[in-house]
N, C-alpha and C positions, 0 to 999 in steps of 0.2 A: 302474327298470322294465326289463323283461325283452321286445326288440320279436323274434315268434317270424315263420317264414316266410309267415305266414297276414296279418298286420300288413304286414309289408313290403310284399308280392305287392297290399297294398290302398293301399298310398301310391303303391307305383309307378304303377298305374292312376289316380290320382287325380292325379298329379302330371304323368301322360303321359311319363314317361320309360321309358327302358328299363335296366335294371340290368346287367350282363355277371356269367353265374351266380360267376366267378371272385371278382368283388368284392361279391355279397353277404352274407358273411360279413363282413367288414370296415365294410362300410354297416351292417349292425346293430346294431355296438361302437361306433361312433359315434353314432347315436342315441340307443342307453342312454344313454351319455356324456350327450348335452345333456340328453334326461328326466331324468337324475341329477341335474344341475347346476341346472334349473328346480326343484326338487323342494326342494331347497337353499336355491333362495328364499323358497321356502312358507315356511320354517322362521324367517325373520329377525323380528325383535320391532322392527319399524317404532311409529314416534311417528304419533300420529293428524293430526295437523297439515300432513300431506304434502299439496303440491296435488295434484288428482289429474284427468284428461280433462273432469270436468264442470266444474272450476273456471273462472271467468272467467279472459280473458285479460287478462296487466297491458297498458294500452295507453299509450304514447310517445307524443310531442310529433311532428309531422313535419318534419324541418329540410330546405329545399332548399337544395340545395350547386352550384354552378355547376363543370359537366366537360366537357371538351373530349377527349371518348372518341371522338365522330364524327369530329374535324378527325385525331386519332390511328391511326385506324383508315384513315380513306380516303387519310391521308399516303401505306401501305402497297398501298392500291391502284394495279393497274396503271392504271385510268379511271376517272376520274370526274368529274364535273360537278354544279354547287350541290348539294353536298353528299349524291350518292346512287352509286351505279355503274353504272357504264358496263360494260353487258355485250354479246357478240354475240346478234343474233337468233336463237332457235329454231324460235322456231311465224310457218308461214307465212300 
């Protein structure tokens, strides 16, 4: 696909950027590129048995694991106390 400066001029607005005239030329090779390359996809001979967004999700057992992330974590603290930190006051 072929993106001309009328296309462009309409993403950048959509996208709220601003392009620098120097680089788009180059942003437009790039684009083709990826429409190229999605287009490409189109083409592939997929097996109908794909999951696909509507499918259920496979659902797992919940295992809980005993971690000692907090005692880890606040070792590294400069303060702290049962287990929270110890910070200076800001709001008076």
């Amino acid at each position: 696909m072929q993106i001309d400066d009328t296309l462009l001029n309409k993403l950048e607005n959509l996208s709220a950027i601003k392009i620098k005239d120097e680089n788009k030329e180059s942003i437009k090779g790039q684009i083709s590129e990826i429409l190229n390359f999605v287009e490409n996809l189109n083409s592939l001979d997929l097996p109908a048995n794909i999951p696909h967004k509507n499918s259920p999700t496979q659902l797992r057992e919940d295992i809980v694991e005993n971690s000692n992330v907090v005692d880890f974590i606040l070792k590294n603290a400069p303060k702290s106390e049962d287990r929270f930190f110890i910070v200076p006051k800001i709001v008076e």
